[in-house]
C-alpha positions as MATLAB code, in Angstrom:
seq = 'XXXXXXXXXXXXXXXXXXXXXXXXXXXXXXXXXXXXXXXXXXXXXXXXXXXXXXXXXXXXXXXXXXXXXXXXXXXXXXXXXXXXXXXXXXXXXXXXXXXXXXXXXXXXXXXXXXXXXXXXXXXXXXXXXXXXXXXXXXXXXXXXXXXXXXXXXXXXXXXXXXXXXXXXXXXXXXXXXXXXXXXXXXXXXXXXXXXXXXXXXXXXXXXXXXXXXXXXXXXXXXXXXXXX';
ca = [
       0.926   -2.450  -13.627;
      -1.415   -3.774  -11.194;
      -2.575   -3.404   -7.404;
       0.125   -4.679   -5.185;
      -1.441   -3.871   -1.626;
      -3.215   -1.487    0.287;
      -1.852   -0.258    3.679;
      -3.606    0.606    6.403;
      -2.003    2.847    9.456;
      -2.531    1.284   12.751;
      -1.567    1.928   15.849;
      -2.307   -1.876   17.283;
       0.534   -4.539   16.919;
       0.415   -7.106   14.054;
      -0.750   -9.472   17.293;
      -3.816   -7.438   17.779;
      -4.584   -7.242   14.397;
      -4.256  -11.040   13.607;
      -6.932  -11.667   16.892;
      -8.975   -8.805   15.992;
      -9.413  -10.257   12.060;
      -9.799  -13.689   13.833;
     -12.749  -12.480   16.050;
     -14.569  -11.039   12.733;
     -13.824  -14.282   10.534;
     -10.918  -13.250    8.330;
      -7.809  -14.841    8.180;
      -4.870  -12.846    8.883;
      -1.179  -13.129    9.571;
       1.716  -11.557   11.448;
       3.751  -10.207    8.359;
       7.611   -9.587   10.055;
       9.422   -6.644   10.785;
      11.128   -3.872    8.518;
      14.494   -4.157   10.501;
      15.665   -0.499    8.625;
      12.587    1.359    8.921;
      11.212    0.453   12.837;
       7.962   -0.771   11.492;
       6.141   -4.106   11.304;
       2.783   -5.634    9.934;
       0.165   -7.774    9.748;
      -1.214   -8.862    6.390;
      -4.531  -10.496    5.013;
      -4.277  -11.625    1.250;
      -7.123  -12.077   -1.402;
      -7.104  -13.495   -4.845;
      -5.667   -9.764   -6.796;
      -3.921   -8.406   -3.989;
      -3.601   -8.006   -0.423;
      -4.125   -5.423    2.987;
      -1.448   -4.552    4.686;
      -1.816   -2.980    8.777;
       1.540   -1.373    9.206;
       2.640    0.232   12.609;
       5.264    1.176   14.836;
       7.477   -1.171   16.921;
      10.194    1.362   17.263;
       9.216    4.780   17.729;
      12.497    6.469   18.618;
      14.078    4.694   15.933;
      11.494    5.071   13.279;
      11.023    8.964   13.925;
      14.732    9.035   12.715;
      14.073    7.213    9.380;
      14.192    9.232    6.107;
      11.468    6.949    4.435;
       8.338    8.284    2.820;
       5.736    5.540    4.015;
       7.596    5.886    7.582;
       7.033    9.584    7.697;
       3.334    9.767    6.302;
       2.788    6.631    9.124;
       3.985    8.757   11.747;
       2.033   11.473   10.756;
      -1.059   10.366   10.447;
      -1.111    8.505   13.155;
      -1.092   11.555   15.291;
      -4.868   12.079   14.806;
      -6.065    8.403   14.175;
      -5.905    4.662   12.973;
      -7.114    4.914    9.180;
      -6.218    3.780    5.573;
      -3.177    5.186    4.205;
      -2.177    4.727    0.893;
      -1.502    2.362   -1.671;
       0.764    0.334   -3.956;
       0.957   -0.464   -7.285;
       3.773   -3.431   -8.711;
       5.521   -2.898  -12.023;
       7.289   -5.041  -13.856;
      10.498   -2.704  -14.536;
      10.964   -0.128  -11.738;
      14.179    1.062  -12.899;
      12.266    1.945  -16.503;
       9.307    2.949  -14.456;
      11.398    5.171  -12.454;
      12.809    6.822  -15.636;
       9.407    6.864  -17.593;
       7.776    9.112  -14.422;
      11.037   11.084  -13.679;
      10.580   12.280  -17.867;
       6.815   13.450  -17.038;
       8.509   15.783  -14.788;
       7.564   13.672  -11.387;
      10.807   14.027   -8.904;
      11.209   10.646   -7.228;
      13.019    8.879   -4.269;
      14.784    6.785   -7.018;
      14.171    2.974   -6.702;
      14.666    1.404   -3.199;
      15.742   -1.814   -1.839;
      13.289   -3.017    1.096;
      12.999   -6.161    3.030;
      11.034   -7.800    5.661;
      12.083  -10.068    7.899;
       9.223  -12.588    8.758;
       8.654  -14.604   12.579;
      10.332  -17.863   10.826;
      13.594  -15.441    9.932;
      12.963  -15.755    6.315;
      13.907  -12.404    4.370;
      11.604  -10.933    2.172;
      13.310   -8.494   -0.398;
      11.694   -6.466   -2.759;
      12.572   -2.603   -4.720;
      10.356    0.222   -3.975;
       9.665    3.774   -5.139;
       8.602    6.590   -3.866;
       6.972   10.037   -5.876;
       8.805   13.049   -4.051;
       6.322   15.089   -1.890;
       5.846   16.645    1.362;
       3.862   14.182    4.482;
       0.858   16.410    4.757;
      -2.669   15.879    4.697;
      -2.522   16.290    0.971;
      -3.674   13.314   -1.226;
      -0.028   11.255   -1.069;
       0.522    9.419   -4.659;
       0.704    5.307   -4.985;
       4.104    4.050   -4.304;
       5.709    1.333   -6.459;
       7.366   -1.916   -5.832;
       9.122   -4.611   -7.950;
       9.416   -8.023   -5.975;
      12.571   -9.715   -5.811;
      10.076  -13.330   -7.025;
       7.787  -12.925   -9.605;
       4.165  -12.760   -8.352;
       2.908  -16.365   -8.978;
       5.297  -17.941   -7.607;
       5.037  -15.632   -4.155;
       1.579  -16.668   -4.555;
       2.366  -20.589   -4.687;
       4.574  -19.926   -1.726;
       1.563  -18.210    0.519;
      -0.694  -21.052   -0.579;
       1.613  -23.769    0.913;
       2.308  -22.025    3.814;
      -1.281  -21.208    4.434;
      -1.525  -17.675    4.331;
      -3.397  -17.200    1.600;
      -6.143  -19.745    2.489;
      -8.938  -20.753   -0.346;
     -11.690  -18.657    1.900;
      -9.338  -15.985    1.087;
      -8.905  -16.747   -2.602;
     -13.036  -16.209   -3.047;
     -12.476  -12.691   -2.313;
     -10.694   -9.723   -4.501;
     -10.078   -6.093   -4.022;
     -12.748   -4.559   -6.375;
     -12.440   -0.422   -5.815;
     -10.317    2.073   -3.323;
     -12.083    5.010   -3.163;
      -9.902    8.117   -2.199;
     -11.816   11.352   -0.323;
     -10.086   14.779   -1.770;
     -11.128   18.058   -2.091;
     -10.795   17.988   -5.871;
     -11.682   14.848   -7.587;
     -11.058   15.705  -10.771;
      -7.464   17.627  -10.025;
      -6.367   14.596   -8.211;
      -7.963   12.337  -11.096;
      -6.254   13.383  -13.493;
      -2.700   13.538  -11.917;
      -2.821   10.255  -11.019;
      -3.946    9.535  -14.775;
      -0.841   11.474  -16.015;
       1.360    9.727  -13.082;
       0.165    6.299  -14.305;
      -0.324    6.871  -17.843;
      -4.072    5.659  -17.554;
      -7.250    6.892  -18.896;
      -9.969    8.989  -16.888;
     -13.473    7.048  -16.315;
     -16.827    9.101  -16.672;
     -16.718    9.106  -12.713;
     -13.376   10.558  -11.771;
     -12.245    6.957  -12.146;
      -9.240    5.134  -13.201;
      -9.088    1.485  -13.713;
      -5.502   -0.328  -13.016;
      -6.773   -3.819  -14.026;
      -9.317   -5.189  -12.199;
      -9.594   -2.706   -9.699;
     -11.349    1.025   -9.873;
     -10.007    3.852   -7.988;
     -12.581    6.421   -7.689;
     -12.012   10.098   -6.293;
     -14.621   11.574   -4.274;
     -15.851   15.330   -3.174;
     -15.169   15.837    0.621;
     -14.987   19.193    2.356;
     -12.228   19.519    5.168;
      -9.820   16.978    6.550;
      -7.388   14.721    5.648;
      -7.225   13.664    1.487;
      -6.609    9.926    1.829;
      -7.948    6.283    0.570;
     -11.334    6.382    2.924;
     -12.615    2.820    1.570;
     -11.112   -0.565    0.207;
     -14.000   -2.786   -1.628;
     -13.512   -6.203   -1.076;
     -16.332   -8.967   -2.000;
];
């Protein structure tokens, strides 16, 4: 298990997003469109991982969609632009699926997902989702299993120039989630992912920390992405 991505709601167009990145020195590309779900992206890549802007091109046809990340988009994008939530690959989502559904965690069952980028090409990967209500309520990690294994993706993005060697010198170090109970949420995720709890409401998923911190009011969600 490691850190796939983490997405960031957005209310700007993957356009915007690329020119905006531009204008502050990071390089960024128009992702596609997810033809079944009325959303589309932009998407910056580092060495571990990558950041994913997703937002609406179809409103009317993506306030119809029964998908989770569609439904907690919409919703929080009725108060503001802001990181979302985040996802974690694993190697077996089927067994994954199974492993979580035995701790007692009711799930969307595994997914298939696609993309469809500006050249046409079709991006297909599985995902899964942990059953819960859109709310402002800490939402759990979903999970994804990509249709090509990660290093060749990786050789592909290279070539193609999306994942530039400026981009390379960079990794996602820490996502730091604001809750009103650190060390409820803590350990749920710990149980969720089978992980260990740091000394600081901490869990480590590789290389990368996610730390729960103390806020009073408002929305639980990922408030910070580390990258250096």
């Amino acid at each position: 298990m490691k850190l796939d991505h983490v997405v960031y709601f957005t209310s700007k167009s993957p356009d915007e997003i690329v020119e905006e990145q531009k204008n502050e020195g990071s390089h960024t590309v128009v992702g596609g469109r997810h033809e079944h779900w009325g959303t589309h992206n932009a998407l910056m890549y580092v060495k571990n991982a990558y950041v994913e802007w997703l937002s609406v091109e179809r409103p009317e046809f993506a306030a119809q969609v029964d998908h989770p990340l569609t439904r907690l988009l919409l919703h929080d994008l009725k108060e503001k632009d802001g990181w979302g939530t985040i996802c974690l690959s694993v190697t077996d989502i089927e067994q994954f699926n199974e492993d979580i559904t035995n701790k007692g965690f009711a799930t969307s069952g595994v997914l298939n997902a696609e993309r469809r980028t500006g050249s046409g090409e079709l991006k297909k990967w599985k995902i899964l989702f942990v059953d819960q209500p859109v709310s402002d309520e800490l939402p759990y990690p979903f999970f994804i299993e990509w249709e090509t294994p990660e290093e060749i993706r990786f050789e592909q993005l290279r070539a193609e120039g999306i994942l530039t060697a400026e981009n390379e010198e960079l990794e996602i170090r820490e996502c730091i989630f604001a809750v009103e109970d650190p060390l409820r949420d803590t350990g749920e995720w710990a149980v969720l992912l089978s992980q260990k709890v740091g000394d600081s409401n901490d869990i480590m998923i590789g290389d990368v920390r996610l730390k729960f911190v103390q806020q009073e009011g408002g929305k639980n969600r990922l408030q910070e992405v580390v990258i250096r």
